[in-house]
Backbone as ProteinMPNN parsed JSONL, in Angstrom:
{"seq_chain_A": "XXXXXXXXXXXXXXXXXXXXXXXXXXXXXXXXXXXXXXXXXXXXXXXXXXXXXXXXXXXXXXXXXXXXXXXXXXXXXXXXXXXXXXXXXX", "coords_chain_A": {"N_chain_A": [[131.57, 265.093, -150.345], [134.808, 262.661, -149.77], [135.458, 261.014, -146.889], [138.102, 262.501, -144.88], [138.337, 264.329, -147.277], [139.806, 267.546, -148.149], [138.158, 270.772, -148.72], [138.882, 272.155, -151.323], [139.742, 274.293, -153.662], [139.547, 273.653, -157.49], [141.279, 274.885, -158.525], [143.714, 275.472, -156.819], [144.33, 272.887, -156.445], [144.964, 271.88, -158.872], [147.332, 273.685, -159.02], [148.447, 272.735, -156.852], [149.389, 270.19, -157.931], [150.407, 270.265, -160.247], [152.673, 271.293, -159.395], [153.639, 269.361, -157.815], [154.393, 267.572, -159.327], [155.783, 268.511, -161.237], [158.222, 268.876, -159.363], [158.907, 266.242, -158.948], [159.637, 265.123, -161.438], [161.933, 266.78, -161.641], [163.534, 265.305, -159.765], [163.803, 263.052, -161.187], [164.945, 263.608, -163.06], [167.651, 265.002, -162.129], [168.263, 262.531, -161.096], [168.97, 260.588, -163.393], [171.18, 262.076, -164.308], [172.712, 261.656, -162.874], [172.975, 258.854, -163.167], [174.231, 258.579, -165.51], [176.983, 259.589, -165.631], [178.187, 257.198, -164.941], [178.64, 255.749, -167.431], [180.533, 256.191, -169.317], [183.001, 255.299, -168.033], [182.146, 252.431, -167.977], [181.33, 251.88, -170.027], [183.981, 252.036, -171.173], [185.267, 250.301, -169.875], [183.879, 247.838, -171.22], [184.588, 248.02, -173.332], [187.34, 247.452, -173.16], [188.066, 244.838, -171.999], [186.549, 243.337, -173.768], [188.424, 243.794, -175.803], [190.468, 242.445, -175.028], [190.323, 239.814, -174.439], [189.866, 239.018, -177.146], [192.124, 239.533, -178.553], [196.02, 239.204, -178.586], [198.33, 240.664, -178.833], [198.987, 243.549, -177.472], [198.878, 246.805, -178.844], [196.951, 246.123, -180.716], [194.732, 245.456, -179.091], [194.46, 247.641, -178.12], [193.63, 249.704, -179.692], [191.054, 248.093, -180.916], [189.578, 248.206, -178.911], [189.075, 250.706, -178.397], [187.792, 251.276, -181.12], [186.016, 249.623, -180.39], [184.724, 250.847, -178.331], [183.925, 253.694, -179.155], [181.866, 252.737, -180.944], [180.371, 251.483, -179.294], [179.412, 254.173, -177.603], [177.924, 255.724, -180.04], [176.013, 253.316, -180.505], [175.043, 254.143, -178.134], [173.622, 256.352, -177.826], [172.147, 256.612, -180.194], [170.169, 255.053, -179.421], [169.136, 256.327, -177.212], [168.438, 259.008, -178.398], [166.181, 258.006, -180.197], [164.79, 257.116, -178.147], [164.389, 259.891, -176.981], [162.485, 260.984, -178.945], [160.353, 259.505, -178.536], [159.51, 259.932, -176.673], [158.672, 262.668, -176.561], [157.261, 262.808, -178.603], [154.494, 261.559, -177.32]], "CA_chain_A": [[132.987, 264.778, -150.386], [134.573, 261.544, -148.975], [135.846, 261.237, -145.362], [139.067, 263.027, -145.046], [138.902, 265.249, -147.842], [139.407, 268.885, -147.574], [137.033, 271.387, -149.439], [140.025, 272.424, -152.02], [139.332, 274.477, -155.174], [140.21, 273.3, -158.402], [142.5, 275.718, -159.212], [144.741, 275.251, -156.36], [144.407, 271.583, -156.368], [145.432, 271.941, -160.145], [148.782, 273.898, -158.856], [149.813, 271.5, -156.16], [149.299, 268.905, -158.855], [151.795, 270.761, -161.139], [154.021, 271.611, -158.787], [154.515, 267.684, -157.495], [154.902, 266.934, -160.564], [157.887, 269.277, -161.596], [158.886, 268.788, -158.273], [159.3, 264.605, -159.06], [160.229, 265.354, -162.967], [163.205, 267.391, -161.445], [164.583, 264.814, -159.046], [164.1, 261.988, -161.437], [166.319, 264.287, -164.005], [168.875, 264.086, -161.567], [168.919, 260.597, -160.729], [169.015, 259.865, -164.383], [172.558, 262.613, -164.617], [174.003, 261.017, -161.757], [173.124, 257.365, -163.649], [174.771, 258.851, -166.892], [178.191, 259.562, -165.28], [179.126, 255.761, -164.669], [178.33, 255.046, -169.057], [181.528, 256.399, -170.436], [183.988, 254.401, -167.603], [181.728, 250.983, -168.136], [181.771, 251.82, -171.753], [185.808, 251.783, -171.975], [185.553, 248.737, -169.327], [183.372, 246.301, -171.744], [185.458, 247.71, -174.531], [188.775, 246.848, -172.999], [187.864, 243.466, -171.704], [186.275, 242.676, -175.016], [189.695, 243.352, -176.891], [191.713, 241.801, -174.443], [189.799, 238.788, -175.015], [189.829, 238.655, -178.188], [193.586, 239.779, -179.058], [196.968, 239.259, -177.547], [199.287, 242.026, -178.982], [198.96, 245.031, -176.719], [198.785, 247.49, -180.014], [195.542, 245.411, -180.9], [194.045, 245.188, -177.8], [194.144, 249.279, -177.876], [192.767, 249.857, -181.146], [190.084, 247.487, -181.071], [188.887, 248.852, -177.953], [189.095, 252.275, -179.119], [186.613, 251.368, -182.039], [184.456, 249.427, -179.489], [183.961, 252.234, -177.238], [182.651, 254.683, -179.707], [180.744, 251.41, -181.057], [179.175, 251.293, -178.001], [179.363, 255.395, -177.51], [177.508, 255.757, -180.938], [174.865, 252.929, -180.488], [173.93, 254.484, -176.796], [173.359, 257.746, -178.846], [171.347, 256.536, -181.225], [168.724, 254.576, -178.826], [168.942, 257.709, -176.739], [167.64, 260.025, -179.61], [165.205, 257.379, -180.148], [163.401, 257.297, -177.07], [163.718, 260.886, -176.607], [161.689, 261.643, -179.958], [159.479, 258.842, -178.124], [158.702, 260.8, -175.659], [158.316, 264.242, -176.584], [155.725, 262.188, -179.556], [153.158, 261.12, -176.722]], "C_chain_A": [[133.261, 263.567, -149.5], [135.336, 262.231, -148.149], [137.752, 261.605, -145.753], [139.478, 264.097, -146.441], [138.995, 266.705, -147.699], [138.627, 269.752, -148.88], [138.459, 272.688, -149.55], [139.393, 273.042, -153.629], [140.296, 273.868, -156.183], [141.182, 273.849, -158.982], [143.793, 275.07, -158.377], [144.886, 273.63, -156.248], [145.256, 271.12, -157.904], [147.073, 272.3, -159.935], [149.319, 272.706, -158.147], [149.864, 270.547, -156.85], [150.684, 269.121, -159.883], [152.756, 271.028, -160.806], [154.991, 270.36, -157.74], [155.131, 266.874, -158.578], [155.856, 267.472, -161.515], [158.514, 269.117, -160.291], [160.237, 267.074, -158.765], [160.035, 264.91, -160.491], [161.769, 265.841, -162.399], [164.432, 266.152, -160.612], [165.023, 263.596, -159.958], [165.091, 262.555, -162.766], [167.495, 264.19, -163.529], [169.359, 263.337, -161.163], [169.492, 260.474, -161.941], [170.254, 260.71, -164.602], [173.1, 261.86, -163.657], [174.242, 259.15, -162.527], [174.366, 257.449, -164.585], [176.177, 258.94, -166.811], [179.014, 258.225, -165.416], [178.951, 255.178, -166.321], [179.743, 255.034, -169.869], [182.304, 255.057, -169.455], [183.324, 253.151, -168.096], [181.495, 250.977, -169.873], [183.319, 251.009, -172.338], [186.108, 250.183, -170.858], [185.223, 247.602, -170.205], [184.498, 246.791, -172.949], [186.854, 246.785, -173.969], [188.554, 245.259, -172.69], [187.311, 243.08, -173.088], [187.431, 242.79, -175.72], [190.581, 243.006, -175.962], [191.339, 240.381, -174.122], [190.011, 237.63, -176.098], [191.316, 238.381, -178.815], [194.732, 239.477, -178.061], [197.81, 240.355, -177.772], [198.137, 243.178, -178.084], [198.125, 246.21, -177.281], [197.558, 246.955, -180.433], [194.838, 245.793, -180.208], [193.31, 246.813, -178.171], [193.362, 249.628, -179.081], [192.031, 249.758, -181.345], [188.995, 247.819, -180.404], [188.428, 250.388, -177.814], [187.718, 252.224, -179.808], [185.427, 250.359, -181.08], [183.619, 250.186, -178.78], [183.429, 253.092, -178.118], [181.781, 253.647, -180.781], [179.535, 251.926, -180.231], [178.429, 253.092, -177.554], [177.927, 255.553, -178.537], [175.73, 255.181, -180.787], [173.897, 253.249, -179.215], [173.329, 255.665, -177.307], [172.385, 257.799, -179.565], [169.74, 255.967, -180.186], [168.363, 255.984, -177.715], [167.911, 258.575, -177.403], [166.577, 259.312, -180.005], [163.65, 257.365, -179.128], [163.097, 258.583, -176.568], [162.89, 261.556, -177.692], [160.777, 260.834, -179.723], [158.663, 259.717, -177.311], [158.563, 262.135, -175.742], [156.979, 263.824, -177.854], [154.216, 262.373, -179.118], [152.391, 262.717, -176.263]], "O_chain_A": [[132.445, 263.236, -148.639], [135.804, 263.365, -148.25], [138.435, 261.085, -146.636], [140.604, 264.557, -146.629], [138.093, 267.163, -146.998], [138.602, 269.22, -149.99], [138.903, 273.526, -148.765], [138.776, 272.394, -154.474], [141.477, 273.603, -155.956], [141.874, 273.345, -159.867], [144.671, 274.385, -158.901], [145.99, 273.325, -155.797], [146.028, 270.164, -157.971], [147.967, 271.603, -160.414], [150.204, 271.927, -158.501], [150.589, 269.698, -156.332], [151.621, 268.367, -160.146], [153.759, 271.096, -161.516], [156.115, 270.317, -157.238], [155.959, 265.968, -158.676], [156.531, 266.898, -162.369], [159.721, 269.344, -160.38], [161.45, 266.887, -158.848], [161.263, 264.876, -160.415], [162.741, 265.195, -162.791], [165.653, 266.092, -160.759], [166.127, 263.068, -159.823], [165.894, 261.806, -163.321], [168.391, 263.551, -164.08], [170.538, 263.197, -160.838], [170.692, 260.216, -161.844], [170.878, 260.018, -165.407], [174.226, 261.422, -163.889], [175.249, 258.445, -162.452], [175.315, 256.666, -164.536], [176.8, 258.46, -167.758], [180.159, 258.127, -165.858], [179.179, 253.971, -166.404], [180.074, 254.237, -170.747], [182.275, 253.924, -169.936], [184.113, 252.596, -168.861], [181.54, 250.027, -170.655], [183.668, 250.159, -173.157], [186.92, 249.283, -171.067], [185.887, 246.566, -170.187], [185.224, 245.928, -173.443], [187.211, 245.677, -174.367], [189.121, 244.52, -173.494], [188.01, 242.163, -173.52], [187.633, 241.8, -176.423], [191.719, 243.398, -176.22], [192.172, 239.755, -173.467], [190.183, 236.412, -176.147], [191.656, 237.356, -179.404], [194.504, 239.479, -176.851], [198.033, 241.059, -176.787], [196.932, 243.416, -178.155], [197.114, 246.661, -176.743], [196.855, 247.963, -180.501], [194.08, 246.663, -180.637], [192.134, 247.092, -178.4], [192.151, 249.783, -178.928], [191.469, 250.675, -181.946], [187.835, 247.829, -180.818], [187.534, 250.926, -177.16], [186.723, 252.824, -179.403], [184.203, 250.459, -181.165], [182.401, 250.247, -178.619], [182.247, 253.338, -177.875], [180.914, 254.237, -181.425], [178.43, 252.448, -180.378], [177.242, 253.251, -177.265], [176.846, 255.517, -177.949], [174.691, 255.838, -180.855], [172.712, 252.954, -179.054], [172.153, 255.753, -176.954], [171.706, 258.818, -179.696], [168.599, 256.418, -180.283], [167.228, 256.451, -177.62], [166.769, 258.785, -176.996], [165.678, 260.106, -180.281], [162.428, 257.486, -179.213], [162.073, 258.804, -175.921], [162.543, 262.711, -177.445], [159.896, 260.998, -180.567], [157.483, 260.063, -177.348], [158.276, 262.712, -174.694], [155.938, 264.477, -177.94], [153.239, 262.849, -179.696], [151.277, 262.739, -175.74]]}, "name": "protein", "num_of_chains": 1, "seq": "XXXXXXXXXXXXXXXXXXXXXXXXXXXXXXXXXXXXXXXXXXXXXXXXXXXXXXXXXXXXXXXXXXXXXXXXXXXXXXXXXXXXXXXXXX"}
């Protein structure tokens, strides 16, 4: 064995292996819910700035931005479901 290792069976070397690694899987699940929170507000932000851009009536503005946000809602949805049938593939 090299210098510093300890004289570890494979079994338990096998658990602490599985159990750092649901350990890390778990925290990086909740980084990625805490990311997911800020999608809808910066969703209805690029919408609104994109129809208040584009339009000047008020009544426009709202509308447009309406159908941008579940635009944008829709196409995060779709690459979503994408990469998670990516990764449950490998």
């Amino acid at each position: 064995m090299g210098m510093g290792m300890k004289n570890i069976s494979p079994r338990k070397s096998l658990l602490r292996h599985l159990h750092e690694s649901v350990s890390r899987r778990h925290l990086l699940e909740q980084h990625a819910m805490g990311m997911n929170i800020y999608l809808l507000p910066l969703a209805a932000a690029i919408a609104l700035v994109y129809g208040a851009t584009r339009y000047e009536d008020a009544e426009r503005i709202w509308r447009k931005s309406v159908r941008t946000f579940i635009t944008i809602i829709v196409f995060m949805a779709v690459v979503l479901a994408i990469l998670a049938f990516f990764s449950l593939w490998q």
